[in-house]
N, C-alpha and C positions, 0 to 999 in steps of 0.2 A: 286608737288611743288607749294608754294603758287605765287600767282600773285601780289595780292599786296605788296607795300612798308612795312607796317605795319604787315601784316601778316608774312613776310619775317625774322620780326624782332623780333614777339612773337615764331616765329620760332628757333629765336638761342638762345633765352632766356629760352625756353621749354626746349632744348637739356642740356642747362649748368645745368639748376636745374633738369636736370635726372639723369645726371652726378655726380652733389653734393647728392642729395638721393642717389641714388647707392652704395657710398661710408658710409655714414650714416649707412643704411638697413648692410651691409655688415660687418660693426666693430660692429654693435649690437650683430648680429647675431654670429661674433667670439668670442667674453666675454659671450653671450648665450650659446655654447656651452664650451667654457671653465671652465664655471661653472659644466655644466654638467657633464664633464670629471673628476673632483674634486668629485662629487657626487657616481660618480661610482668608482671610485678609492678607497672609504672608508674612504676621507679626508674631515672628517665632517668639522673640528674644522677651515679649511684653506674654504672652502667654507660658511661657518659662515663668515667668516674675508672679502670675497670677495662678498658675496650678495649685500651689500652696492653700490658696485662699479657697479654690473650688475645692479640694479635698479635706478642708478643713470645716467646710458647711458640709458637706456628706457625710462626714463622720457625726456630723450633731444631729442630723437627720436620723442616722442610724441611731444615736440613743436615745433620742428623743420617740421610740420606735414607730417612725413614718416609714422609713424603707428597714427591709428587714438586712440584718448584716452584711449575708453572702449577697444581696442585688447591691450594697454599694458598696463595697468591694467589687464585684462586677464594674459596675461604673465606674468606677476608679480604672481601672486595670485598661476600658476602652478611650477612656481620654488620655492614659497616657501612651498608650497607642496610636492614638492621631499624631501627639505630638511626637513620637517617634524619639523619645527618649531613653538613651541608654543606658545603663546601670553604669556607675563609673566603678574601674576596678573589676566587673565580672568581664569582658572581653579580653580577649588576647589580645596585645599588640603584638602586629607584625613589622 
């Protein structure tokens, strides 16, 4: 337990913003997999529709600084790798 006043205080301040992460980390982590679940299920076209929204909670994760940048960026880059999505316009057509 801390002694002083001030440490007392960064004390209850540490717990709430562990609390509010927690909560964060935790809803990322359910649209992370919920995506996944779409991906194995065969439902391209509805996990197309819903990437948006999974990288759109990542990114708020990352400012909100629960994950740090470069891991979701990482993240990003392996889901859209399941979904085996191609950049439109960088490929050659043959």
């Amino acid at each position: 337990m801390p002694n002083v006043k001030s440490a007392v205080k960064n004390l209850r301040k540490s717990q709430k913003r562990r609390i509010q992460n927690l909560s964060v980390k935790s809803s990322t982590k359910t649209t992370i997999k919920k995506y996944l679940q779409l991906i194995e299920a065969g439902k391209t076209e509805e996990a197309r529709e819903y990437l948006p929204f999974v990288q759109k909670q990542i990114d708020m994760a990352a400012t909100k600084n629960v994950f740090h940048k470069n891991k979701s960026s990482r993240i990003k880059s392996r889901l859209m790798k399941k979904l085996n999505v191609p950049s439109e316009g960088l490929l050659p057509e043959s």
